[in-house]
N, CA and C atoms as an extended XYZ file, in Angstrom:
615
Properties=species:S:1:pos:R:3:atomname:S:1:resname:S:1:resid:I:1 pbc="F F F"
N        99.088      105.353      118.610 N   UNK     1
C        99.870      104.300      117.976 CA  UNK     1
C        99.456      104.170      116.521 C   UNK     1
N       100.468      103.935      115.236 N   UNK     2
C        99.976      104.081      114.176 CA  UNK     2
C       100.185      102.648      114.082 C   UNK     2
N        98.621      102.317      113.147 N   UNK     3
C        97.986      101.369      112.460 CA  UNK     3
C        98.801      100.847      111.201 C   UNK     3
N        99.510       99.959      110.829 N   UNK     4
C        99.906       99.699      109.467 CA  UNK     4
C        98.407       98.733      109.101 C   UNK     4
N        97.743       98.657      108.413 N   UNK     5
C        96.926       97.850      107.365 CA  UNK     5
C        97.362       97.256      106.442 C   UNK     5
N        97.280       95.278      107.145 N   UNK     6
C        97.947       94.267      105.505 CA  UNK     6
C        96.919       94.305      104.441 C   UNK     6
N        96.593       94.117      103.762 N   UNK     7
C        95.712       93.911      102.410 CA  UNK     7
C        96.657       93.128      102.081 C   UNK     7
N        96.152       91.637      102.082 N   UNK     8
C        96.502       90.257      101.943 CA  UNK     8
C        95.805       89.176      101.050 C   UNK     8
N        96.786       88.405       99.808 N   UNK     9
C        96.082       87.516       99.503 CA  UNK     9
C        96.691       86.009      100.065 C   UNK     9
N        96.232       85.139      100.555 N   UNK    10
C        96.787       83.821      101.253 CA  UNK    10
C        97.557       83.720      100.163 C   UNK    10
N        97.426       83.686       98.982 N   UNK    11
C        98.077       82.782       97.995 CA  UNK    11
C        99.148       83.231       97.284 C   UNK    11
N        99.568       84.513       97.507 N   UNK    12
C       100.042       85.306       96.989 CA  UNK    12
C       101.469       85.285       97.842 C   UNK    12
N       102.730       84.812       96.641 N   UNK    13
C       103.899       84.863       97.390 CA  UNK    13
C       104.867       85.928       97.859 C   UNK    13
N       103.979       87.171       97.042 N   UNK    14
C       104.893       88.596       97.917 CA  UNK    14
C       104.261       88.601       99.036 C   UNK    14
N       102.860       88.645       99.448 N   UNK    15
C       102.356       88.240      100.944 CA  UNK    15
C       103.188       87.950      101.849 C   UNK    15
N       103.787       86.242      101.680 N   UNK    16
C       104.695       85.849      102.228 CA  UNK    16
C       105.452       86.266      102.570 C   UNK    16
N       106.097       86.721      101.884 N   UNK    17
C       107.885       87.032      101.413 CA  UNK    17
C       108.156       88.159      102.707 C   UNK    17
N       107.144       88.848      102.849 N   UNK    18
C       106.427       90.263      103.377 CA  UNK    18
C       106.674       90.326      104.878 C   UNK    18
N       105.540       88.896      104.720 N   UNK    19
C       105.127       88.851      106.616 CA  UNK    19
C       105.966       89.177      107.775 C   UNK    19
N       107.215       88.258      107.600 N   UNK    20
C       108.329       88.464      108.682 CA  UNK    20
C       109.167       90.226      108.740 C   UNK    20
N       109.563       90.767      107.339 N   UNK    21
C       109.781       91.645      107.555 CA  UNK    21
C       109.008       92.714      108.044 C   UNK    21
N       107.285       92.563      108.027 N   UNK    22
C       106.206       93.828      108.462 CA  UNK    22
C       106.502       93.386      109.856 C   UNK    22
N       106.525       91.971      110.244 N   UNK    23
C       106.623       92.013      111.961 CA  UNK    23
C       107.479       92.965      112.660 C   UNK    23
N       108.645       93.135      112.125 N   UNK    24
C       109.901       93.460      112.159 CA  UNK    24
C       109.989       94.741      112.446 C   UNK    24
N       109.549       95.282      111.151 N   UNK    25
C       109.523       97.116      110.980 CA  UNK    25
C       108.007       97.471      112.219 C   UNK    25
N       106.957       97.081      112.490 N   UNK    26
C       105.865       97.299      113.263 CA  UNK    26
C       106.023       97.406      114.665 C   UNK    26
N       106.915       95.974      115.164 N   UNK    27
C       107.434       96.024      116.544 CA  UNK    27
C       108.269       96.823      116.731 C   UNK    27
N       109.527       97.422      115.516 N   UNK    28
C       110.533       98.602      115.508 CA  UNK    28
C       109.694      100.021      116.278 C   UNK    28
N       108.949       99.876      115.490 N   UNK    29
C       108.522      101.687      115.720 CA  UNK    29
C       107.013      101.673      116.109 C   UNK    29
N       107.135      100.564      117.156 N   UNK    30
C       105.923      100.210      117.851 CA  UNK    30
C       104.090      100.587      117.479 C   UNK    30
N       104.146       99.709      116.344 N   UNK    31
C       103.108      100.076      115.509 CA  UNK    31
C       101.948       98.774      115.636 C   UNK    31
N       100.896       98.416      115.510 N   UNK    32
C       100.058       97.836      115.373 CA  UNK    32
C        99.663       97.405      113.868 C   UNK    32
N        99.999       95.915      113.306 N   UNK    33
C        99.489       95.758      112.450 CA  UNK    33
C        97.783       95.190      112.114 C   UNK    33
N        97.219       95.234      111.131 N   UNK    34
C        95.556       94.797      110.883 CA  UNK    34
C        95.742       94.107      109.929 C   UNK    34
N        95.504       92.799      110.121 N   UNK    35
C        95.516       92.177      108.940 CA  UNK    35
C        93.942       91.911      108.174 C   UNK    35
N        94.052       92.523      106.827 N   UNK    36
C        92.624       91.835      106.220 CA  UNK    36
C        93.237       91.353      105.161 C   UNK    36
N        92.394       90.406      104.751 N   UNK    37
C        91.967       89.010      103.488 CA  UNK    37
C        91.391       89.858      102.592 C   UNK    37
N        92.264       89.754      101.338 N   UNK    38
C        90.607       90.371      100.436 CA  UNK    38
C        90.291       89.661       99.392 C   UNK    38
N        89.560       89.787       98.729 N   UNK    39
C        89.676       88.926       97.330 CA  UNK    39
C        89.932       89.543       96.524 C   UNK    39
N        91.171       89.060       95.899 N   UNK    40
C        92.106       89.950       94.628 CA  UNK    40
C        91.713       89.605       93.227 C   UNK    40
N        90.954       88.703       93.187 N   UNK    41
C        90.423       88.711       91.512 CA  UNK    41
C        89.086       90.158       91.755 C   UNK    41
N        88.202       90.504       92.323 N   UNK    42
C        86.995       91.037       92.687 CA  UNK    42
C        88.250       92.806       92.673 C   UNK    42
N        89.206       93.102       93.246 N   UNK    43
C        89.929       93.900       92.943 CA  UNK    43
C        90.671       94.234       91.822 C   UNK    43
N        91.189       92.769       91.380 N   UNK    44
C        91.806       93.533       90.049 CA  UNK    44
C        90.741       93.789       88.854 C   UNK    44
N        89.563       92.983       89.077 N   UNK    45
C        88.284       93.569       88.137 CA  UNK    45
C        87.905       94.696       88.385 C   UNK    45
N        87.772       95.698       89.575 N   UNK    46
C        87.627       96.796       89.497 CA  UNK    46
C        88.698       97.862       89.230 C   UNK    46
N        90.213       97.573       89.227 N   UNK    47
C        90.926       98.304       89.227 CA  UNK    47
C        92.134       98.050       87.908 C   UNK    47
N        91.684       97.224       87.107 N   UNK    48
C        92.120       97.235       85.730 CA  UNK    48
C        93.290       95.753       85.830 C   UNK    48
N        93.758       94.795       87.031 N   UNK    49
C        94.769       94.595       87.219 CA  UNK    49
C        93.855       92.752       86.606 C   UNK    49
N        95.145       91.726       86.046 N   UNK    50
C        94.719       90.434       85.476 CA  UNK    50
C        95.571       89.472       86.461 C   UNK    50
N        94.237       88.406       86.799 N   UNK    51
C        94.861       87.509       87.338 CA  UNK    51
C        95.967       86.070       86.942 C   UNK    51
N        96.705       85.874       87.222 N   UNK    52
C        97.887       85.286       86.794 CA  UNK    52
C        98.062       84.577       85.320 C   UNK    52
N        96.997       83.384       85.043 N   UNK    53
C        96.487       83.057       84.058 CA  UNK    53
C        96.035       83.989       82.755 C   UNK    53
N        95.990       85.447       82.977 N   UNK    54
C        95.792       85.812       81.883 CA  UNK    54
C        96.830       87.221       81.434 C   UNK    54
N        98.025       86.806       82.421 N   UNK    55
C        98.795       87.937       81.714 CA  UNK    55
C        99.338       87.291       81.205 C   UNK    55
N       100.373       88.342       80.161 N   UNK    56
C       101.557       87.773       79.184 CA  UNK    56
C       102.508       87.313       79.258 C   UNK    56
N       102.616       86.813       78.338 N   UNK    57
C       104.113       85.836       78.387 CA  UNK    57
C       105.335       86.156       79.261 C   UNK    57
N       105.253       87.265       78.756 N   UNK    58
C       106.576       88.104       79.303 CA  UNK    58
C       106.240       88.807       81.230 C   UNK    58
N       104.960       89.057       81.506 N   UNK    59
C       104.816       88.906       82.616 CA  UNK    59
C       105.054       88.350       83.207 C   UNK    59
N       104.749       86.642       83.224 N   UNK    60
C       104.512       85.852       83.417 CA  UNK    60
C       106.238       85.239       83.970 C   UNK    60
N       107.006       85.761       83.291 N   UNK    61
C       108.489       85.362       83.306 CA  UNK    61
C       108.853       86.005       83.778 C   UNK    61
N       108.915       87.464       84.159 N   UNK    62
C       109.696       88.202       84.508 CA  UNK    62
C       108.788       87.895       86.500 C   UNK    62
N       107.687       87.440       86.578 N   UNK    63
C       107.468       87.234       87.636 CA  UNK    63
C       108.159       86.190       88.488 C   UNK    63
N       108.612       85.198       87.424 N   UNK    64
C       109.505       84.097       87.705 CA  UNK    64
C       110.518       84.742       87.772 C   UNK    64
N       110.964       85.367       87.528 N   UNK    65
C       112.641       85.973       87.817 CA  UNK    65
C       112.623       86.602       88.861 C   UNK    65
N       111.466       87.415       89.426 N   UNK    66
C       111.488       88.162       90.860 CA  UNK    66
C       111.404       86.874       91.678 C   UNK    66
N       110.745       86.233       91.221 N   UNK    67
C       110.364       84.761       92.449 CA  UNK    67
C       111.876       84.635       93.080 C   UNK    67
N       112.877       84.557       91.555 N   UNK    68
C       114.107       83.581       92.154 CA  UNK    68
C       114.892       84.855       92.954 C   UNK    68
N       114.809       85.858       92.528 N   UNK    69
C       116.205       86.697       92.932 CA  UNK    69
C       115.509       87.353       94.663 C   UNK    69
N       114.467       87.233       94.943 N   UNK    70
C       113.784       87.632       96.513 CA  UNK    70
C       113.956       86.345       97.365 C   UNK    70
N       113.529       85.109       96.691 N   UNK    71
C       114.002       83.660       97.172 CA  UNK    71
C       115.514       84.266       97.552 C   UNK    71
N       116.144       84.116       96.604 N   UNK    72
C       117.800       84.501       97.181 CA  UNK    72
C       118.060       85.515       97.968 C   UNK    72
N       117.900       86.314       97.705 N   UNK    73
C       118.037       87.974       97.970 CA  UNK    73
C       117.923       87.487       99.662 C   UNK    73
N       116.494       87.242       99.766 N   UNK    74
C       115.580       87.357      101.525 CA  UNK    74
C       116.730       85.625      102.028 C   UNK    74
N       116.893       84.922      101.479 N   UNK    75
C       117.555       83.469      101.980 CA  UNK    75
C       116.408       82.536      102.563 C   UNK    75
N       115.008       82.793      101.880 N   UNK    76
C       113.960       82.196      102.457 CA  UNK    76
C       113.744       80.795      101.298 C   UNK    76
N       113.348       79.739      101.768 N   UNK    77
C       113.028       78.872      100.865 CA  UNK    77
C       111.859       79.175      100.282 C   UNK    77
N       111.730       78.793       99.689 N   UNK    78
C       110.285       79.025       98.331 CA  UNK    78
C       110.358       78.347       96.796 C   UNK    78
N       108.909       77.420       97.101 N   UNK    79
C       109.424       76.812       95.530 CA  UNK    79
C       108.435       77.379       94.872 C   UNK    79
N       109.318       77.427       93.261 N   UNK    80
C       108.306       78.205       92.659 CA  UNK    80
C       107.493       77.937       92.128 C   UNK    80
N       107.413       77.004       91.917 N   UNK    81
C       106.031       75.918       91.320 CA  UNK    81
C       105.105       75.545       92.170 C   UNK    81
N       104.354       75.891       93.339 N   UNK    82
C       104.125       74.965       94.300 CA  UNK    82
C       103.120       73.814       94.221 C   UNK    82
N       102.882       72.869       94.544 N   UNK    83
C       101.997       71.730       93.916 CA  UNK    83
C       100.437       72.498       94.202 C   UNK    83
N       100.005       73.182       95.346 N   UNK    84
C        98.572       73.676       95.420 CA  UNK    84
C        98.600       75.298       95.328 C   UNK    84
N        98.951       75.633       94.184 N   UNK    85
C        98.184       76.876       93.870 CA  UNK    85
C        98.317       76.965       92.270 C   UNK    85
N        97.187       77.889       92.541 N   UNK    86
C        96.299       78.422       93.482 CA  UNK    86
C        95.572       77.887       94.109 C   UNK    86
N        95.470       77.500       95.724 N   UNK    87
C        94.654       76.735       96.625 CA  UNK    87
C        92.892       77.632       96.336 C   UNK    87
N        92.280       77.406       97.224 N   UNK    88
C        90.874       77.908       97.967 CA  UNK    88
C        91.298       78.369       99.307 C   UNK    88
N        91.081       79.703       99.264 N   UNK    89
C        91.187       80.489      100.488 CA  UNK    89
C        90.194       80.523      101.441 C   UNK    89
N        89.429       79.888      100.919 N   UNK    90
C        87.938       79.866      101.973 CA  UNK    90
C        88.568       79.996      103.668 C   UNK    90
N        88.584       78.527      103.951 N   UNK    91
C        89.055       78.162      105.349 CA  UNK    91
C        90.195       78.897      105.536 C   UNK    91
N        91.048       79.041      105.251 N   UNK    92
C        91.894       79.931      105.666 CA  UNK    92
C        91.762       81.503      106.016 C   UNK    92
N        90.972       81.698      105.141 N   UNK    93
C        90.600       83.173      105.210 CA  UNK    93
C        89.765       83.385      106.645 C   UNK    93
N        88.654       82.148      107.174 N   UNK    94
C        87.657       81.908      107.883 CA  UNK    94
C        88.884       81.930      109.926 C   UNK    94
N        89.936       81.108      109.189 N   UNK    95
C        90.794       81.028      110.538 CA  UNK    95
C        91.513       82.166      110.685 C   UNK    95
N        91.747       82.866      109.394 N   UNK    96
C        92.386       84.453      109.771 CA  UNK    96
C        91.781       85.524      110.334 C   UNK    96
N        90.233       85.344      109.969 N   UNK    97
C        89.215       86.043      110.720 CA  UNK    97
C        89.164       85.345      112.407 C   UNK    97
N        88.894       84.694      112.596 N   UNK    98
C        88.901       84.177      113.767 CA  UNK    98
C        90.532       84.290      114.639 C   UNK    98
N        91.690       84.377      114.177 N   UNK    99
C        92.705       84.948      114.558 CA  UNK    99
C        92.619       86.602      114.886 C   UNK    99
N        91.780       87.456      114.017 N   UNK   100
C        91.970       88.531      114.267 CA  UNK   100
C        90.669       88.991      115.317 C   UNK   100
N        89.836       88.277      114.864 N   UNK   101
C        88.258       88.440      116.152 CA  UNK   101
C        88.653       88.214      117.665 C   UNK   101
N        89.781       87.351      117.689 N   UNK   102
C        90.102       86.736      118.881 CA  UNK   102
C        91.716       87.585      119.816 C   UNK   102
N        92.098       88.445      118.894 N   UNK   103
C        93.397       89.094      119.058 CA  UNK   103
C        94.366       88.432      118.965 C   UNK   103
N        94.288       87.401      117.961 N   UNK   104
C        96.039       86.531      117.975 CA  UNK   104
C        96.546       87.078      117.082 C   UNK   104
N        97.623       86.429      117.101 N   UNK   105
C        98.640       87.183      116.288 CA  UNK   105
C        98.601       86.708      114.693 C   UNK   105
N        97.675       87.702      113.728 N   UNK   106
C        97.262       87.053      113.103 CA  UNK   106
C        98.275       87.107      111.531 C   UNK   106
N        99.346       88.058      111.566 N   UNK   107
C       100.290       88.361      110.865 CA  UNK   107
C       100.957       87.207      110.985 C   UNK   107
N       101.381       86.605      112.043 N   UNK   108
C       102.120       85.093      111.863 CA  UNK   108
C       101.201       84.230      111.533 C   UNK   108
N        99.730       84.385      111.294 N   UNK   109
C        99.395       82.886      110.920 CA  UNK   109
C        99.322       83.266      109.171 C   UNK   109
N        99.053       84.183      108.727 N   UNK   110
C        99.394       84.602      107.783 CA  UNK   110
C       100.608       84.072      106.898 C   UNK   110
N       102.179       84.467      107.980 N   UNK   111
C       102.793       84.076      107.303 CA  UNK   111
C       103.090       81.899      107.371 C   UNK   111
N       102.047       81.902      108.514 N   UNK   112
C       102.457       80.407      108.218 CA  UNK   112
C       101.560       79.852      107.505 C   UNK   112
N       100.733       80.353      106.839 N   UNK   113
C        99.252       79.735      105.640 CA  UNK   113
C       100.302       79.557      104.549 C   UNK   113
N       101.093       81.047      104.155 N   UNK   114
C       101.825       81.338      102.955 CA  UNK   114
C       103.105       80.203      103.290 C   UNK   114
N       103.510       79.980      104.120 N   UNK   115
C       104.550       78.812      104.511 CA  UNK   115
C       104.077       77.729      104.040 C   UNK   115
N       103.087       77.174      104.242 N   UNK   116
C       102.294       76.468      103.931 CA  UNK   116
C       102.304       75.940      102.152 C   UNK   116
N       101.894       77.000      101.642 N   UNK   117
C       102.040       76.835      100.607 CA  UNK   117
C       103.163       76.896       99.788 C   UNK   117
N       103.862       77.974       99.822 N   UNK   118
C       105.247       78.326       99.386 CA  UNK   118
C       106.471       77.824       99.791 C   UNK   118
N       106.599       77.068      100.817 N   UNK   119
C       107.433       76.297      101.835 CA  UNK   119
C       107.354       74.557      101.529 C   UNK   119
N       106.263       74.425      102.293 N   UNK   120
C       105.896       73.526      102.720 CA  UNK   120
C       104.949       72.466      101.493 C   UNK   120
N       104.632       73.215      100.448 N   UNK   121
C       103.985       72.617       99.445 CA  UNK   121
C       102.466       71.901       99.777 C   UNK   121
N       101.842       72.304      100.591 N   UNK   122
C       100.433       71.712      101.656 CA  UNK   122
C        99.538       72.568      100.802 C   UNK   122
N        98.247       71.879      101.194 N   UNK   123
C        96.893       72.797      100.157 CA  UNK   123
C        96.470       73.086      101.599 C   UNK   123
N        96.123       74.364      101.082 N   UNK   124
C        95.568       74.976      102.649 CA  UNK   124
C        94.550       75.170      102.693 C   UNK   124
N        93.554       74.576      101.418 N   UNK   125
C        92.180       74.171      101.484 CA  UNK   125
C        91.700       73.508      102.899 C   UNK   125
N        92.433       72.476      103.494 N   UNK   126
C        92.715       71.523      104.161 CA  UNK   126
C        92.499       72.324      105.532 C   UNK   126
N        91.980       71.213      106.401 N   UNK   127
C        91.791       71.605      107.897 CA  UNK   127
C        93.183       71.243      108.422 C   UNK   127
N        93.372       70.384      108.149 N   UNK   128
C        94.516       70.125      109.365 CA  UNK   128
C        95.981       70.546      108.870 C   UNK   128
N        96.317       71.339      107.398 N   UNK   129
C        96.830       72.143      107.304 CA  UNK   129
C        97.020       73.074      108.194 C   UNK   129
N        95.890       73.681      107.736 N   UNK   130
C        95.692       75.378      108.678 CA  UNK   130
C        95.744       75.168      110.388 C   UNK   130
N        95.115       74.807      110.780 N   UNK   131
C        95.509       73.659      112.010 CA  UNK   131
C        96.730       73.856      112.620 C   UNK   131
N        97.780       73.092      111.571 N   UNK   132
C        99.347       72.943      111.701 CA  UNK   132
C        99.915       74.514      111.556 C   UNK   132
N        99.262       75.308      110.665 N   UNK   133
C        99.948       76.292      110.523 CA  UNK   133
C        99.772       77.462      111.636 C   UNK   133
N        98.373       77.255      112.289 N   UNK   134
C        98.282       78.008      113.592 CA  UNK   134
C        99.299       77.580      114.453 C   UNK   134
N        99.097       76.290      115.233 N   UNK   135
C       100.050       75.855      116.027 CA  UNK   135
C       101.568       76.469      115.532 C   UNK   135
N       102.131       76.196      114.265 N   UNK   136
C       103.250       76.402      113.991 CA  UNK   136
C       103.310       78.489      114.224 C   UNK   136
N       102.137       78.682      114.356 N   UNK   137
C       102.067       80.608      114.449 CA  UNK   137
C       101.883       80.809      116.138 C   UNK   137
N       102.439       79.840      117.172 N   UNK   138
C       101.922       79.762      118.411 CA  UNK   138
C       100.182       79.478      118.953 C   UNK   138
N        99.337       79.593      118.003 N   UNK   139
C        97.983       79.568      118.671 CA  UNK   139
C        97.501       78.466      118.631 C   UNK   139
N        96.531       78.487      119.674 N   UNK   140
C        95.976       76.837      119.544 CA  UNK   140
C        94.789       77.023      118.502 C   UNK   140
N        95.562       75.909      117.337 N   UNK   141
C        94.407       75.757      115.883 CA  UNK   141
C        92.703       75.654      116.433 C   UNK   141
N        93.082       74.679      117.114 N   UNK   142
C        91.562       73.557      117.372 CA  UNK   142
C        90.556       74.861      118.326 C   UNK   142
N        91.409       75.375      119.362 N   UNK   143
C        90.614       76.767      120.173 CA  UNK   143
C        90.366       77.757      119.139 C   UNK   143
N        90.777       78.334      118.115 N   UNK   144
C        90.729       79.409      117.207 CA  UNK   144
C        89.802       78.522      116.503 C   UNK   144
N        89.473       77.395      115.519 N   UNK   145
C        88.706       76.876      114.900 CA  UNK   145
C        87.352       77.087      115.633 C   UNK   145
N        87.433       76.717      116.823 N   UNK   146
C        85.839       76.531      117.509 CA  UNK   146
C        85.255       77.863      117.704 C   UNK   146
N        85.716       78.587      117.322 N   UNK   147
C        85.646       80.548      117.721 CA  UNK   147
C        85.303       80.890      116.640 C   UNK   147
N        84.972       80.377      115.140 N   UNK   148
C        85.452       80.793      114.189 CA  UNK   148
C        83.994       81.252      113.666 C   UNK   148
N        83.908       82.521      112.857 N   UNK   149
C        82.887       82.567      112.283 CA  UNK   149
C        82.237       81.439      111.298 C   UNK   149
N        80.985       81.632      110.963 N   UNK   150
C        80.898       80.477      110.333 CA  UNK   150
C        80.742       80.623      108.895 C   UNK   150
N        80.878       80.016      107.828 N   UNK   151
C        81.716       80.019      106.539 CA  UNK   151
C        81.036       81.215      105.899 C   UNK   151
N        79.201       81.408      106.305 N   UNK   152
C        78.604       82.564      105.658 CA  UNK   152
C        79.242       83.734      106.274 C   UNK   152
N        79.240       84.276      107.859 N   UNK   153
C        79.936       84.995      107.852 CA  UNK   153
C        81.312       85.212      107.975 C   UNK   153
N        82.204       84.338      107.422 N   UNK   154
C        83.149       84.380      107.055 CA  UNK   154
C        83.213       85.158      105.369 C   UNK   154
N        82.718       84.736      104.639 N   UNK   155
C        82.496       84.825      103.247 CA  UNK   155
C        82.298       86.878      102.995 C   UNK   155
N        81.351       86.719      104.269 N   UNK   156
C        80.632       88.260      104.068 CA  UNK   156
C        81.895       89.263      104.585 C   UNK   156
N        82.596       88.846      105.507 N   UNK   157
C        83.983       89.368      106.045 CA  UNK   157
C        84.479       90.036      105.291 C   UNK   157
N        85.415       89.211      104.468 N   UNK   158
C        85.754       88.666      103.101 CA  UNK   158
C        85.738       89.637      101.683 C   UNK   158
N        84.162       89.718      102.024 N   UNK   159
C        83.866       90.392      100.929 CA  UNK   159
C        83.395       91.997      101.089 C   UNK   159
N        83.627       92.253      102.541 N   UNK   160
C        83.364       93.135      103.515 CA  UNK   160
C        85.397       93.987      103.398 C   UNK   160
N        85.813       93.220      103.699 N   UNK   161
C        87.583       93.658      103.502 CA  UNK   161
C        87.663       94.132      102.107 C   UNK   161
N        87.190       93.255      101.083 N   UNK   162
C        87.309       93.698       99.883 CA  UNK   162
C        87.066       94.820       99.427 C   UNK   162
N        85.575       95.299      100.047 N   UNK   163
C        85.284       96.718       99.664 CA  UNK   163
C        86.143       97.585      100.558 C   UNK   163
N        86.403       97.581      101.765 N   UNK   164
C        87.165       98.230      102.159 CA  UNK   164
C        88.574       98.720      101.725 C   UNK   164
N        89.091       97.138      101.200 N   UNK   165
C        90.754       97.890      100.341 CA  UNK   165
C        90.947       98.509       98.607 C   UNK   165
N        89.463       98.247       98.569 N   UNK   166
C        88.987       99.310       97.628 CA  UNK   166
C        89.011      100.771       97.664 C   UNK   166
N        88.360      100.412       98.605 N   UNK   167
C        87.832      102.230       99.137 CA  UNK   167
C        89.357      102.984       99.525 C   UNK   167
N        90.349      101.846      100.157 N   UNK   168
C        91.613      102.451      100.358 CA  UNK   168
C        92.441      103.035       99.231 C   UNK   168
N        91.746      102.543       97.836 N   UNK   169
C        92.755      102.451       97.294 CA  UNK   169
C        93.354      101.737       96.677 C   UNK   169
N        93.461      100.231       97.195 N   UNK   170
C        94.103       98.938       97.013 CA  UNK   170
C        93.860       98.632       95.805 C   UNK   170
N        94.794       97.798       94.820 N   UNK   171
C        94.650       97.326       93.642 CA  UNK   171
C        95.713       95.978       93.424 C   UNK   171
N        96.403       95.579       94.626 N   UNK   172
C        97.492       94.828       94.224 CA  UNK   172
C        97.806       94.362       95.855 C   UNK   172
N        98.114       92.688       95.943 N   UNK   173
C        98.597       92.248       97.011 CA  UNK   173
C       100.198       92.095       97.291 C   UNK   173
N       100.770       92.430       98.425 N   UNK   174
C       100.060       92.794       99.458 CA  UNK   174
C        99.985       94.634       99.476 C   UNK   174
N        99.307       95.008      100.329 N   UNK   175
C        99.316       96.559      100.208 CA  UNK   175
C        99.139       97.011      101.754 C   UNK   175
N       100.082       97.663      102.163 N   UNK   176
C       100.217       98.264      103.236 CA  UNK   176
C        99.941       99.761      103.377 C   UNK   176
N        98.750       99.844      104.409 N   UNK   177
C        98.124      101.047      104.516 CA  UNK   177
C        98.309      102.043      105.658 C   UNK   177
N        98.591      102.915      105.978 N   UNK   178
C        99.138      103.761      106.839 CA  UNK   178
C        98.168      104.242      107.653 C   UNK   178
N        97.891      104.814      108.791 N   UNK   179
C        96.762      105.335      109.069 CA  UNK   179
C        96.168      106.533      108.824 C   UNK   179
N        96.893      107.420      108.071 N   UNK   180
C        96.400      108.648      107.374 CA  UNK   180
C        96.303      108.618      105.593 C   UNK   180
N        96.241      106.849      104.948 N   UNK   181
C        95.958      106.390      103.945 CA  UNK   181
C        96.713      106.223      103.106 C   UNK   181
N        98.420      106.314      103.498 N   UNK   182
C        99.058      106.009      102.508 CA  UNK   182
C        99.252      104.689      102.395 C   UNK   182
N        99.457      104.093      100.899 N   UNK   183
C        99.563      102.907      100.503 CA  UNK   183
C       100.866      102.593      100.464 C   UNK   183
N       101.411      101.280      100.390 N   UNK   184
C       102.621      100.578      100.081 CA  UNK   184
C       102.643       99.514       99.680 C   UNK   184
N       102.278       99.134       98.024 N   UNK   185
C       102.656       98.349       97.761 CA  UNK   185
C       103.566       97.166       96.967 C   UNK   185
N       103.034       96.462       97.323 N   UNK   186
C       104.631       95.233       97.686 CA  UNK   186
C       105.370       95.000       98.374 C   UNK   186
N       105.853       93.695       98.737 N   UNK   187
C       106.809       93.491       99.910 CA  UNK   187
C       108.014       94.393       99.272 C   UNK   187
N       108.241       94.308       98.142 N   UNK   188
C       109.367       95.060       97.924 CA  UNK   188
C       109.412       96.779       98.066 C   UNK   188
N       108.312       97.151       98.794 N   UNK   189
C       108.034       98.599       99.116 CA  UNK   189
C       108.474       98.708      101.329 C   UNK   189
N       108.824       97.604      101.335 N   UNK   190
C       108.403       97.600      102.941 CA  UNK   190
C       109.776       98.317      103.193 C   UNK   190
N       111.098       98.283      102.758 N   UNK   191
C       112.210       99.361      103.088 CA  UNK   191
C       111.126      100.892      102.626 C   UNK   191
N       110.472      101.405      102.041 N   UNK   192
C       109.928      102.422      102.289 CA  UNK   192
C       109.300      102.705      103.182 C   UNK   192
N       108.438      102.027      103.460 N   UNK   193
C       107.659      101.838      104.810 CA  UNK   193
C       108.383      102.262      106.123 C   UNK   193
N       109.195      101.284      106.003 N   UNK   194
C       110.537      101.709      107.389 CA  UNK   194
C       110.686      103.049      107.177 C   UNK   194
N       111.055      103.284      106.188 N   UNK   195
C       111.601      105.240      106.108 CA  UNK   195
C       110.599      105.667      107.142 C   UNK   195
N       109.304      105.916      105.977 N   UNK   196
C       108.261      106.403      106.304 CA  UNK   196
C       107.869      106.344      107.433 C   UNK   196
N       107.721      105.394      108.447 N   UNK   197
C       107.872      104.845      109.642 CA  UNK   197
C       108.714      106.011      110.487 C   UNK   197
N       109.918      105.776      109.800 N   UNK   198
C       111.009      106.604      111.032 CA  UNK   198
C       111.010      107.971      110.990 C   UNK   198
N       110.390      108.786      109.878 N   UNK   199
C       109.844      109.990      110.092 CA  UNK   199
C       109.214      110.305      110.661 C   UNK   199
N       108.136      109.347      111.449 N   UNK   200
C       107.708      109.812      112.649 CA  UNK   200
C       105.828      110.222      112.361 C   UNK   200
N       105.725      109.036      111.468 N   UNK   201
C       104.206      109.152      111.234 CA  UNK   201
C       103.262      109.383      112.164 C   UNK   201
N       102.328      109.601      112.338 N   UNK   202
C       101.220      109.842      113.011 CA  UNK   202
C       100.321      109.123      112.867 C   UNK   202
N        99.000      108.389      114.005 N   UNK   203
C        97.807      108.384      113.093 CA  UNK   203
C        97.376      109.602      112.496 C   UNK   203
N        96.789      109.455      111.303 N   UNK   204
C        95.703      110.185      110.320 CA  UNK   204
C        96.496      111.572      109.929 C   UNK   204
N        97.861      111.402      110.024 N   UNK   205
C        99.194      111.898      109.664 CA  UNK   205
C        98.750      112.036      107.637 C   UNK   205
């Protein structure tokens, strides 16, 4: 069975945008997704890439223009301003680990953190956010919370994924990894993916 690999930032609204369609294409061509957390400032310092605050003007706008025309395009709500971000991924990151330690389905809580924020306008700093957003991903929050690593090794996870979507390769959220290492990224790469997919990948293909 081939492995797709998320390389995920919570905060990050192509993440989002993403989630429902990777469910989609994965269950298609009966694939297994992995979701990891990484930390994308610690990546784009190694791989040349600037975090939001310090690109240009014109970046900066033309990112707002993808915001609106994928908002439309996909028919998903999303505001583009949202009142908490950039949140703190800590706890969230800590319940995504504990979603994936535990085998839930951790691609939907994913996309309901990013709901969360991009939707729903909630700081997902917050316990009873994330909480809501499990439940709202089918799992029981409060059972996944009590399972949960604890914030040190959560942190080390974390920073454990990071080197890993390094080593893949990774330079940009989200990034979808194949099991013979090809990358894909952006949600707006996931119609490639499908191709790629229906050719009949392999693991380590």
């Amino acid at each position: 069975m081939t492995t797709i690999t998320c390389y995920a930032s919570l905060n990050s609204p192509w993440t989002y945008l993403g989630c429902a369609r990777l469910a989609e294409i994965a269950a298609r061509h009966g694939c297994t997704v992995a979701v990891r957390p990484a930390q994308f400032s610690a990546v784009f310092e190694r791989t040349g890439g600037l975090p939001l605050p310090r690109r240009s003007p014109e970046r900066r706008a033309y990112r707002m223009m993808e915001l609106r025309r994928w908002r439309d395009h996909l028919s998903m709500p999303i505001t583009l301003e949202p009142a908490h971000f950039p949140a703190d991924e800590a706890a969230g990151v800590r319940l995504l680990i504990a979603a994936v330690d535990q085998g839930g389905d951790a691609l939907s809580l994913l996309r309901e953190i990013g709901r969360a924020v991009w939707e729903r306008e909630e700081d997902i700093a917050g316990q009873d956010v994330l909480l809501a957003a499990a439940d709202r991903a089918g799992m029981d929050g409060e059972a996944l919370l009590a399972e949960a690593p604890s914030p040190q090794a959560a942190r080390e996870r974390h920073e454990a994924y990071t080197r890993e979507a390094l080593a893949a390769g990774v330079f940009g959220a989200p990034s979808y990894v194949l099991s013979g290492g090809e990358i894909f990224w952006g949600q707006d790469r996931l119609a490639m993916l499908d191709w790629r997919l229906g050719q009949g990948v392999s693991p380590g293909a």
